[in-house]
PyMOL Python script that loads the backbone (N, CA, C, O; Angstrom):
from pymol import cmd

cmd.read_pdbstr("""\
ATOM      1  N   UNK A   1       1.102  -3.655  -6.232  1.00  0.00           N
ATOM      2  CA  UNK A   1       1.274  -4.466  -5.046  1.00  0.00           C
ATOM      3  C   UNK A   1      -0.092  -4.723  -4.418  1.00  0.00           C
ATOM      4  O   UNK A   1      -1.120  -4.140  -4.760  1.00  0.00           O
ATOM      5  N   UNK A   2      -0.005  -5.637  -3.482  1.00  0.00           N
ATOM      6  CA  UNK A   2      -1.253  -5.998  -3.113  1.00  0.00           C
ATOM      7  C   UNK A   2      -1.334  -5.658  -1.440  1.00  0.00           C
ATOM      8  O   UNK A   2      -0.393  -5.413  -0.686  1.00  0.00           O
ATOM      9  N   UNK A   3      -2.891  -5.735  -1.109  1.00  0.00           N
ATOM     10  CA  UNK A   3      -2.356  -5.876   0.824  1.00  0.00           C
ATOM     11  C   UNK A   3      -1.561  -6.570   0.930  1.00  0.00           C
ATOM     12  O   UNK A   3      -0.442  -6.163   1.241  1.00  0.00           O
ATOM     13  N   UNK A   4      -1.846  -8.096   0.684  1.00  0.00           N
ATOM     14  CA  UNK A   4      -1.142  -9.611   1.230  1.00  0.00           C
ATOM     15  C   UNK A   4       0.270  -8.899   1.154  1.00  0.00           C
ATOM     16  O   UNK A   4       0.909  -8.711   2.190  1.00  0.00           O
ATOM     17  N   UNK A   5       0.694  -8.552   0.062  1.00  0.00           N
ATOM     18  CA  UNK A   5       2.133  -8.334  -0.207  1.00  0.00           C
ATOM     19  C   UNK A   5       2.676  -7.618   0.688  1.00  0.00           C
ATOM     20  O   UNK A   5       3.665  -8.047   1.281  1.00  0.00           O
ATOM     21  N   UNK A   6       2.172  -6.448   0.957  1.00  0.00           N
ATOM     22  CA  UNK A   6       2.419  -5.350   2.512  1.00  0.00           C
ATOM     23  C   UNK A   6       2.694  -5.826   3.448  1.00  0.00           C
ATOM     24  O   UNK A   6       3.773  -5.803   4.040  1.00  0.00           O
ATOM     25  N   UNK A   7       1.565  -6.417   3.751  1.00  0.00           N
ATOM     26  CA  UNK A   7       1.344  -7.824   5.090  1.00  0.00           C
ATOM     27  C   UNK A   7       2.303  -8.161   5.205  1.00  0.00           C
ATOM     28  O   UNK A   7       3.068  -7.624   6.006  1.00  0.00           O
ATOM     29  N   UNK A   8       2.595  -9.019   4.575  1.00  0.00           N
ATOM     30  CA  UNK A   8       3.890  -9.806   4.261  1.00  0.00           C
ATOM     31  C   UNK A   8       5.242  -9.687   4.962  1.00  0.00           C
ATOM     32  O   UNK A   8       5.840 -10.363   5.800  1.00  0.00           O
ATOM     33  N   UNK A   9       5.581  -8.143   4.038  1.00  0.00           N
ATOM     34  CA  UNK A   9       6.924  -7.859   3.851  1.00  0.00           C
ATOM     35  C   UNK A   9       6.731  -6.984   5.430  1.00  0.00           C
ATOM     36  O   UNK A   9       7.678  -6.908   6.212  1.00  0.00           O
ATOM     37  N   UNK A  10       5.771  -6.545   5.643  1.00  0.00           N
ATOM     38  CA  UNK A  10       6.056  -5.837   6.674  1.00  0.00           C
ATOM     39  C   UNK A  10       5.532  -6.328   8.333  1.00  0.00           C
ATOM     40  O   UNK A  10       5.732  -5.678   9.359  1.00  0.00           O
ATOM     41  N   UNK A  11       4.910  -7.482   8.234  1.00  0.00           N
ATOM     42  CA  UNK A  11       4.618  -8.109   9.778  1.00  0.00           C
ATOM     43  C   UNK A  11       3.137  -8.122  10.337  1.00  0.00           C
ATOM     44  O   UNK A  11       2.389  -9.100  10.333  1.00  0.00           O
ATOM     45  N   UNK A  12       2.882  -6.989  10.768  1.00  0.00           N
ATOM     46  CA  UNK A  12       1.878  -6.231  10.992  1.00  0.00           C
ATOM     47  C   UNK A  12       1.706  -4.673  10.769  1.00  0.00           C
ATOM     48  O   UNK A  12       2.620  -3.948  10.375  1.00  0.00           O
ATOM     49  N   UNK A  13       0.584  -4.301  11.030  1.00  0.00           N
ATOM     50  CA  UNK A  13       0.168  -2.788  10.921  1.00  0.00           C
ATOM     51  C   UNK A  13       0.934  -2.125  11.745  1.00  0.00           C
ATOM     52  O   UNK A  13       1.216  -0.995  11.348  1.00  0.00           O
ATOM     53  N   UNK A  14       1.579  -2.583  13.239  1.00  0.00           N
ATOM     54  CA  UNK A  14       2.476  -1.861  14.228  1.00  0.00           C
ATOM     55  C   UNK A  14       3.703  -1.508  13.166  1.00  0.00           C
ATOM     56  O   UNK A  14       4.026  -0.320  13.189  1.00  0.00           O
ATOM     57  N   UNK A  15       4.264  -2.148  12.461  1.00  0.00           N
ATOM     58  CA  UNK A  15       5.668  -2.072  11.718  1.00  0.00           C
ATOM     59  C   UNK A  15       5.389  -1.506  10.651  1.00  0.00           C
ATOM     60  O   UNK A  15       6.375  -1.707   9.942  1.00  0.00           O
ATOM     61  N   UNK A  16       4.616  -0.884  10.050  1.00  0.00           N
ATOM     62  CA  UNK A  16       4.019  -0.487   8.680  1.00  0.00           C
ATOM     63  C   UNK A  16       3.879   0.666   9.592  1.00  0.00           C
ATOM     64  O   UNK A  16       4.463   1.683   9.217  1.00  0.00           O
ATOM     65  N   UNK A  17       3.274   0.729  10.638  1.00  0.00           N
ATOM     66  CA  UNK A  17       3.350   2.615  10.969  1.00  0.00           C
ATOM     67  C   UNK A  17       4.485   2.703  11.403  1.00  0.00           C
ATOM     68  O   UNK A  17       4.952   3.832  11.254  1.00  0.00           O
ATOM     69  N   UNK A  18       5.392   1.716  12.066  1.00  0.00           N
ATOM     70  CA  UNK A  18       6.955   2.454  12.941  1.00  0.00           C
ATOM     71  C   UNK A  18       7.771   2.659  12.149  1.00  0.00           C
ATOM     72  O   UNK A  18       8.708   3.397  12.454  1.00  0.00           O
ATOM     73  N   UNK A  19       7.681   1.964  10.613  1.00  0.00           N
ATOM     74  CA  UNK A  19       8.809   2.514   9.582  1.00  0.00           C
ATOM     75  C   UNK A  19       8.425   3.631   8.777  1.00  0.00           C
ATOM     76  O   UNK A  19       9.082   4.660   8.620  1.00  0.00           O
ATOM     77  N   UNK A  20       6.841   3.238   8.069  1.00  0.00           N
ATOM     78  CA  UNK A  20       6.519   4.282   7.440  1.00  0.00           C
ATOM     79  C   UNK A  20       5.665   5.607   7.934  1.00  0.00           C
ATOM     80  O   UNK A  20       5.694   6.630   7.250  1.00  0.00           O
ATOM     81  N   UNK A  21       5.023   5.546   8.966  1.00  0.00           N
ATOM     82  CA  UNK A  21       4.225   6.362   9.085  1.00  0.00           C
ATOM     83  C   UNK A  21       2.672   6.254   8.817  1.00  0.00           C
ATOM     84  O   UNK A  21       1.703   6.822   9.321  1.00  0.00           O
ATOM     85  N   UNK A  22       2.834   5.173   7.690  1.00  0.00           N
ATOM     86  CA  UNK A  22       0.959   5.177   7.481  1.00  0.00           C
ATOM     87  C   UNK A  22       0.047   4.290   9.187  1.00  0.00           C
ATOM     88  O   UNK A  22       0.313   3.263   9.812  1.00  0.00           O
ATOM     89  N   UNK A  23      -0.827   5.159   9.320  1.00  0.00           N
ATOM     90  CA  UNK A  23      -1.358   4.233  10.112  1.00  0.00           C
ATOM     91  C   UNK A  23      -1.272   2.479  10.054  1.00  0.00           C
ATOM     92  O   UNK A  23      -0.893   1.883   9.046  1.00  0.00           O
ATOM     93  N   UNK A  24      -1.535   2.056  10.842  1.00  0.00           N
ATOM     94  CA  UNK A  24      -1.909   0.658  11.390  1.00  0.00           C
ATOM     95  C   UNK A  24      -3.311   0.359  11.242  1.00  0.00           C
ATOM     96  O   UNK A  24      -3.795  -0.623  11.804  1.00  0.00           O
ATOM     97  N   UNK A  25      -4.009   1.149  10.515  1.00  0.00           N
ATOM     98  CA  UNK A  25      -5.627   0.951  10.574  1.00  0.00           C
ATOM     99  C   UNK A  25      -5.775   0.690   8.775  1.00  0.00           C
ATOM    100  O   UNK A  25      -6.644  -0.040   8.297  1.00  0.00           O
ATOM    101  N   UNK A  26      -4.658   1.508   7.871  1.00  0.00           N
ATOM    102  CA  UNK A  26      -4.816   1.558   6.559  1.00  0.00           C
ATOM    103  C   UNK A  26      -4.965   0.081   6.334  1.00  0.00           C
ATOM    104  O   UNK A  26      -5.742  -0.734   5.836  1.00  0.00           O
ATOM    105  N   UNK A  27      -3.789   0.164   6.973  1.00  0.00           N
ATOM    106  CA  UNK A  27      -3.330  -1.844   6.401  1.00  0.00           C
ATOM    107  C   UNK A  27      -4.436  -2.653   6.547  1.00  0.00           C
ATOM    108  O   UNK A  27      -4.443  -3.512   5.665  1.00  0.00           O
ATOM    109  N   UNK A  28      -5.533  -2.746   7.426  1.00  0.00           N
ATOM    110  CA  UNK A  28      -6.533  -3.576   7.498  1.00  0.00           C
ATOM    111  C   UNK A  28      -7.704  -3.371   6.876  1.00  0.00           C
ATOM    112  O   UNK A  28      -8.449  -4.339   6.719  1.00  0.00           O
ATOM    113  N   UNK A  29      -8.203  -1.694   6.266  1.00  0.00           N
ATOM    114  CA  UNK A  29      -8.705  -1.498   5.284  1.00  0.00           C
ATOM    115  C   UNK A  29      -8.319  -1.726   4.201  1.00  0.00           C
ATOM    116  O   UNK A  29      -9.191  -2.216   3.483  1.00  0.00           O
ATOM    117  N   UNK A  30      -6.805  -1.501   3.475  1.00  0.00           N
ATOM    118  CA  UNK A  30      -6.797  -2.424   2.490  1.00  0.00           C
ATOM    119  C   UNK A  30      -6.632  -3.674   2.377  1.00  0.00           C
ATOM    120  O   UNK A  30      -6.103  -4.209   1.402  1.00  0.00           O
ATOM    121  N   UNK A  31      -6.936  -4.076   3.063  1.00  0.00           N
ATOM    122  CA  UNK A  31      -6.859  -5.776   3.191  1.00  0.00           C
ATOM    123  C   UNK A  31      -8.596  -6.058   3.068  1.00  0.00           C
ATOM    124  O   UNK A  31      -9.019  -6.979   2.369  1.00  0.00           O
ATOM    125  N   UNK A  32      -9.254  -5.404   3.619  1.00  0.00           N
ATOM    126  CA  UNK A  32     -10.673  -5.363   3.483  1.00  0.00           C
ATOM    127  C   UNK A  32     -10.900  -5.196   2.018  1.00  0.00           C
ATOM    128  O   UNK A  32     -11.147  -6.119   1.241  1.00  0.00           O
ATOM    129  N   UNK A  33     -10.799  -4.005   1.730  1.00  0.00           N
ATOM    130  CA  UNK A  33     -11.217  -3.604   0.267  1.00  0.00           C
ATOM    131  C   UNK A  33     -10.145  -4.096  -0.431  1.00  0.00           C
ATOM    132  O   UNK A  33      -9.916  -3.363  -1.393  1.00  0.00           O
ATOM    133  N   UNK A  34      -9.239  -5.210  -0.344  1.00  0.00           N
ATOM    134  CA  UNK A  34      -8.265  -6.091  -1.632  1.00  0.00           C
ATOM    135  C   UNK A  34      -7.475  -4.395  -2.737  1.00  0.00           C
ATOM    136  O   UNK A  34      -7.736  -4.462  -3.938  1.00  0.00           O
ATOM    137  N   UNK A  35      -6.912  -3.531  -2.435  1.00  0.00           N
ATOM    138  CA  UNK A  35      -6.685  -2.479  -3.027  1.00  0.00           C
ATOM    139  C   UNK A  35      -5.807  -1.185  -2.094  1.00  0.00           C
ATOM    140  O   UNK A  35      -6.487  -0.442  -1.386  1.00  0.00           O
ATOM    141  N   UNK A  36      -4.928  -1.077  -2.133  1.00  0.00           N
ATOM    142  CA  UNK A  36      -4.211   0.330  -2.036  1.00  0.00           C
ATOM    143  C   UNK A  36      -3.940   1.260  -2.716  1.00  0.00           C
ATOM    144  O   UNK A  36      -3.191   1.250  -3.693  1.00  0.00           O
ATOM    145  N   UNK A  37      -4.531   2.175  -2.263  1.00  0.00           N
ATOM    146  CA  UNK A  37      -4.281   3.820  -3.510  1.00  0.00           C
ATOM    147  C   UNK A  37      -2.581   3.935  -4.143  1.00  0.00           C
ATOM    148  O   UNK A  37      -1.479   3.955  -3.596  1.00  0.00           O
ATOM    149  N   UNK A  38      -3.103   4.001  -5.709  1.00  0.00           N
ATOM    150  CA  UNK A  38      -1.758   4.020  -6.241  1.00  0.00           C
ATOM    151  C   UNK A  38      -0.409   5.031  -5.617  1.00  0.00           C
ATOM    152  O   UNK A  38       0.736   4.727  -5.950  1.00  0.00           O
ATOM    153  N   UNK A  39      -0.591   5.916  -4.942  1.00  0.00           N
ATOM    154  CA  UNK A  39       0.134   6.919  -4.413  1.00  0.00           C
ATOM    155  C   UNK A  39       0.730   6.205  -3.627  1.00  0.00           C
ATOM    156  O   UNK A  39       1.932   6.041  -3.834  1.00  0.00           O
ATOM    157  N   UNK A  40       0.266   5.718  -2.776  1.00  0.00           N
ATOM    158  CA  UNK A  40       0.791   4.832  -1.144  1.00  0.00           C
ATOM    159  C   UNK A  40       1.399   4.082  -1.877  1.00  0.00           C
ATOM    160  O   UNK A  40       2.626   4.167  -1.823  1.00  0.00           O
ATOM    161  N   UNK A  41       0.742   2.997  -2.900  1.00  0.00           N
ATOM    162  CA  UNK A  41       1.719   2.281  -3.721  1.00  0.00           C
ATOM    163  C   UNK A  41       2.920   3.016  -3.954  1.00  0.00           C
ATOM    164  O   UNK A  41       4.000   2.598  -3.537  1.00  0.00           O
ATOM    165  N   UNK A  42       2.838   3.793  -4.418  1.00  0.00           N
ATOM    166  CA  UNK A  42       4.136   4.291  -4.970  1.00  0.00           C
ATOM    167  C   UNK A  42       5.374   5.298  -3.709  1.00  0.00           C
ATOM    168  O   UNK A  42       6.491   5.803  -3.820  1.00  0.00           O
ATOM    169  N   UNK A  43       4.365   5.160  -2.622  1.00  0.00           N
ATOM    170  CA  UNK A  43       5.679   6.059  -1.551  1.00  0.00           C
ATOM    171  C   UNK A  43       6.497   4.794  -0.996  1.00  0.00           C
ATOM    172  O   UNK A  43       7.650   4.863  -0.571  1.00  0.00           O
ATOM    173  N   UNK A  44       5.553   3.381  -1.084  1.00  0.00           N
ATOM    174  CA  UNK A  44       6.102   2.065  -0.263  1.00  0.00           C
ATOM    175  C   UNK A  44       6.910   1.724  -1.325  1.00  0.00           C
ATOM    176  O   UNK A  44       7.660   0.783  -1.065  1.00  0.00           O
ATOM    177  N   UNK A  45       7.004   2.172  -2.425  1.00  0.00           N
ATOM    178  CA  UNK A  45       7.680   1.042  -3.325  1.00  0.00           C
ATOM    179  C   UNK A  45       8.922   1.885  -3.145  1.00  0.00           C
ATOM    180  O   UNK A  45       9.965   1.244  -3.016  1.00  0.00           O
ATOM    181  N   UNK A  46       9.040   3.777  -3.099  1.00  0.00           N
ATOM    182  CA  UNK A  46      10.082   4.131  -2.901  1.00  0.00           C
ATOM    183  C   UNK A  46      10.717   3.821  -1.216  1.00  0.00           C
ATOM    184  O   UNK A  46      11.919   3.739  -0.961  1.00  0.00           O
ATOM    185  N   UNK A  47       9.557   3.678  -0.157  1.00  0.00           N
ATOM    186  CA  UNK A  47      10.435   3.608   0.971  1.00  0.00           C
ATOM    187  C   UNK A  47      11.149   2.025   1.228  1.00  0.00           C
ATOM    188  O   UNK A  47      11.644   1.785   2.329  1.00  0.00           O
ATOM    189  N   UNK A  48      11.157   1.149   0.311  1.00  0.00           N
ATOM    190  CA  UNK A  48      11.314  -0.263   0.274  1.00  0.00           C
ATOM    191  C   UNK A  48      12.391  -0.196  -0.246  1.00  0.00           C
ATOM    192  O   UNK A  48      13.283  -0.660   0.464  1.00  0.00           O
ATOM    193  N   UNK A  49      12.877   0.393  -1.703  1.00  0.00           N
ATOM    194  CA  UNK A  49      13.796   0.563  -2.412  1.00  0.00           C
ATOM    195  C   UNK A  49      13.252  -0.663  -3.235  1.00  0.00           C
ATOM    196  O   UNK A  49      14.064  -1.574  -3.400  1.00  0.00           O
ATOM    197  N   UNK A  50      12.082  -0.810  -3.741  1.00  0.00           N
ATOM    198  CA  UNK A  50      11.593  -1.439  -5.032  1.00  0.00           C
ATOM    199  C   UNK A  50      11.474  -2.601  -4.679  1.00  0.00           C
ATOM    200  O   UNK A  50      11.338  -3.372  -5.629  1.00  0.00           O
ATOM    201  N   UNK A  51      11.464  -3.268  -3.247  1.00  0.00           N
ATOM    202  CA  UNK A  51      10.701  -4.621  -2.672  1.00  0.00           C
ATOM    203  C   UNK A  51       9.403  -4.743  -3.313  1.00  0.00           C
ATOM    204  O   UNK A  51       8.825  -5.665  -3.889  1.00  0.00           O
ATOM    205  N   UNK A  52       9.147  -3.661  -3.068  1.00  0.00           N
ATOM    206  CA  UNK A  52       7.258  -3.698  -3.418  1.00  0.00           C
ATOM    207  C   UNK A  52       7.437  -2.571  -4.218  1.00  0.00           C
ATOM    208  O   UNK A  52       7.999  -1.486  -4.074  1.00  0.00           O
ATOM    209  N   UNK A  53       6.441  -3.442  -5.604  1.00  0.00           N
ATOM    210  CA  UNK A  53       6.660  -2.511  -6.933  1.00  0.00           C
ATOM    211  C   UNK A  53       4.671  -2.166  -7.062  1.00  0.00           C
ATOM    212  O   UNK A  53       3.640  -2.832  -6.966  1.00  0.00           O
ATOM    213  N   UNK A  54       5.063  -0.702  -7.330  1.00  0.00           N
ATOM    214  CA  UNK A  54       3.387  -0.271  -7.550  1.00  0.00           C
ATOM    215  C   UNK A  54       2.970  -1.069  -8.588  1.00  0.00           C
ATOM    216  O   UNK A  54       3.750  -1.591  -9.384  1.00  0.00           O
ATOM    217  N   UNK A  55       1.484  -1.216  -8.623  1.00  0.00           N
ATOM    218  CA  UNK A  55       0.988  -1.819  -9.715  1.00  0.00           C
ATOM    219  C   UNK A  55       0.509  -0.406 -10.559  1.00  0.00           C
ATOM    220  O   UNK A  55      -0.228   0.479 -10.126  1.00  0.00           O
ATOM    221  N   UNK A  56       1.192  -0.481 -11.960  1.00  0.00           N
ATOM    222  CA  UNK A  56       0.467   0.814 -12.670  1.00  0.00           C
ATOM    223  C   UNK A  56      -0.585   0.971 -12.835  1.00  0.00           C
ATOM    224  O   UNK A  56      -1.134   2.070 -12.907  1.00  0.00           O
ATOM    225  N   UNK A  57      -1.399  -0.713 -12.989  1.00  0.00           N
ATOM    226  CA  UNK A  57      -2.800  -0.575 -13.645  1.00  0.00           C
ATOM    227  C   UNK A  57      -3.763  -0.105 -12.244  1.00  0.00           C
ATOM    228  O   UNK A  57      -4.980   0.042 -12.132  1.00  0.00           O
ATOM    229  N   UNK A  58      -3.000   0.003 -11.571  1.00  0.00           N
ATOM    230  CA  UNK A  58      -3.959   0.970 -10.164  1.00  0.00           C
ATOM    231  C   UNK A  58      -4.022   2.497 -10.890  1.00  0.00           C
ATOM    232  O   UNK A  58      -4.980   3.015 -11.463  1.00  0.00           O
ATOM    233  N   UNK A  59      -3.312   2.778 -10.771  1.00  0.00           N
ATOM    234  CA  UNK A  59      -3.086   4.235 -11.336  1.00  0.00           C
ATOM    235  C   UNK A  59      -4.493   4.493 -12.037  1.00  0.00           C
ATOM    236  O   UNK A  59      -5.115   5.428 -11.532  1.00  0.00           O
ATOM    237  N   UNK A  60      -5.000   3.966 -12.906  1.00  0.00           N
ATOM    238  CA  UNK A  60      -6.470   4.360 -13.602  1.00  0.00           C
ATOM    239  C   UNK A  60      -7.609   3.926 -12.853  1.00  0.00           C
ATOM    240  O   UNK A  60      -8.630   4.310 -13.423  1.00  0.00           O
ATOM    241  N   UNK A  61      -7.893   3.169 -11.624  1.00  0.00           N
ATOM    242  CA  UNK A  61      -8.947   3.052 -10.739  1.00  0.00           C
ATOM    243  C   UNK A  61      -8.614   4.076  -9.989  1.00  0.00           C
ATOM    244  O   UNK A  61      -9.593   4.651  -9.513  1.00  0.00           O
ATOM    245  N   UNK A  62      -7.062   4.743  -9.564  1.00  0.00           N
ATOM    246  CA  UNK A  62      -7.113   6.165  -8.807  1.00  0.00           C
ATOM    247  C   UNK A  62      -7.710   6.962  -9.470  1.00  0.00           C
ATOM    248  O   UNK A  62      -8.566   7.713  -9.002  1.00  0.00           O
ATOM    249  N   UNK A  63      -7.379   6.932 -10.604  1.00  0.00           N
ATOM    250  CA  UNK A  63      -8.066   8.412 -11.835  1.00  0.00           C
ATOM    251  C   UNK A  63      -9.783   8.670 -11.618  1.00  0.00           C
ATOM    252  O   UNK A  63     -10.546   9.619 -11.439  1.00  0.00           O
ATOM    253  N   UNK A  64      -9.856   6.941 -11.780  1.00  0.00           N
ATOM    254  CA  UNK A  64     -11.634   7.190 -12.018  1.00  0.00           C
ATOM    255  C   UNK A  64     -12.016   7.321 -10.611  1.00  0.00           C
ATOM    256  O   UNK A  64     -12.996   8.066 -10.578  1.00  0.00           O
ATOM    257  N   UNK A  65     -11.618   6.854  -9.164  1.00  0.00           N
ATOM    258  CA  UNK A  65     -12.100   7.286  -8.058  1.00  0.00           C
ATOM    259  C   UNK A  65     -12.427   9.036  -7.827  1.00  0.00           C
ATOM    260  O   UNK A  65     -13.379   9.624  -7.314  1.00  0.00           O
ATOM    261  N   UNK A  66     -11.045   9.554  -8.523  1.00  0.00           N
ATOM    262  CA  UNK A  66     -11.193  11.112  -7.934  1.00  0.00           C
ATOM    263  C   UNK A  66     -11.811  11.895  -8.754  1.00  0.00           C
ATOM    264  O   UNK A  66     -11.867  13.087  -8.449  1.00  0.00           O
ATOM    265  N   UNK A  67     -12.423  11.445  -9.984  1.00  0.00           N
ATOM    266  CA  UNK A  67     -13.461  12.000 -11.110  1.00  0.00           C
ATOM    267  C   UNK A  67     -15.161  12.401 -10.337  1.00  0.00           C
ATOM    268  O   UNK A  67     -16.073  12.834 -11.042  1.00  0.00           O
TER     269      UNK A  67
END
""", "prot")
cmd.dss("prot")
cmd.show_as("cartoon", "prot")
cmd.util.cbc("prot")
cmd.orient("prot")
């Protein structure tokens, strides 16, 4: 998934923290840096019920970040 896509589905950063919990500040850093950590990907795709599907090929830019 992408920011835009977050954005999107979810309004603003106020509604992205009142449903999920992640800050309101994430959302505009990943919108900055075009990228969300595959993990977050993957808690939004479960708190959505598969609206927003992780991108796997994140999963290996997570790998090589935490190397």
């Amino acid at each position: 998934m992408t920011p835009e896509q977050v954005k999107e589905y979810y309004r603003s950063g106020y509604n992205l923290h009142k449903e999920t919990g992640i800050s309101a500040s994430s959302l505009s850093n990943w919108v900055r840096v075009e990228y969300i950590p595959f993990l977050t990907q993957k808690k939004l795709e479960k708190l959505t019920e598969g609206k927003l599907t992780a991108c796997w090929s994140d999963l290996e830019h997570t790998m090589k970040v935490r190397k």
